[in-house]
C-alpha positions, 0 to 999 in steps of 0.5 A, spaced: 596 657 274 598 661 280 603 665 276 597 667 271 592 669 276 598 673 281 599 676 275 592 678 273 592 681 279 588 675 282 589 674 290 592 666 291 590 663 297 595 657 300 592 652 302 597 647 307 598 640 306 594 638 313 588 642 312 588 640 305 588 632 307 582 635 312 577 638 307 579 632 302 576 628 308 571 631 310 567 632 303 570 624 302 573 625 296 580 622 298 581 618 293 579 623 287 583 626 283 585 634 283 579 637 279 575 635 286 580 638 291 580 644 286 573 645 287 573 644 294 578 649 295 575 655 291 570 655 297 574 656 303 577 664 302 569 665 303 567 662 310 571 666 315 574 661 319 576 657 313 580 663 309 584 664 317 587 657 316 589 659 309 595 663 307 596 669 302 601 667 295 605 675 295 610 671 291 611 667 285 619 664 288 614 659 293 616 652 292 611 650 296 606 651 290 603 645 288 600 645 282 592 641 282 592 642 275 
């Protein structure tokens, strides 16, 4: 998903692991699958303190990028 969207001109946000298990526990949704924490993470990039957390993909070549779909 996130190659289409880079190449659709569309800023991809990063989100790490830690910060992920954080936000997934806070919002309690641990134990729900993928389409719950990619609702969750379509939010962070528009509160400030949160998108400072999250990194910028400028590059299709990260094997760090995990698919939630």
């Amino acid at each position: 998903m996130a190659s289409i969207a880079l190449r659709a001109g569309v800023t991809v946000w990063i989100a790490g692991p830690p910060l992920l298990a954080a936000l997934r526990s806070a919002a309690g949704i641990l134990h729900r699958g993928a389409h719950s924490s990619a609702a969750l993470l379509a939010r962070p990039p528009a509160v400030p303190w949160l998108r400072s957390q999250l990194r910028r993909l400028d590059s299709l070549e990260d094997e760090r990028q995990i698919n939630l779909l």
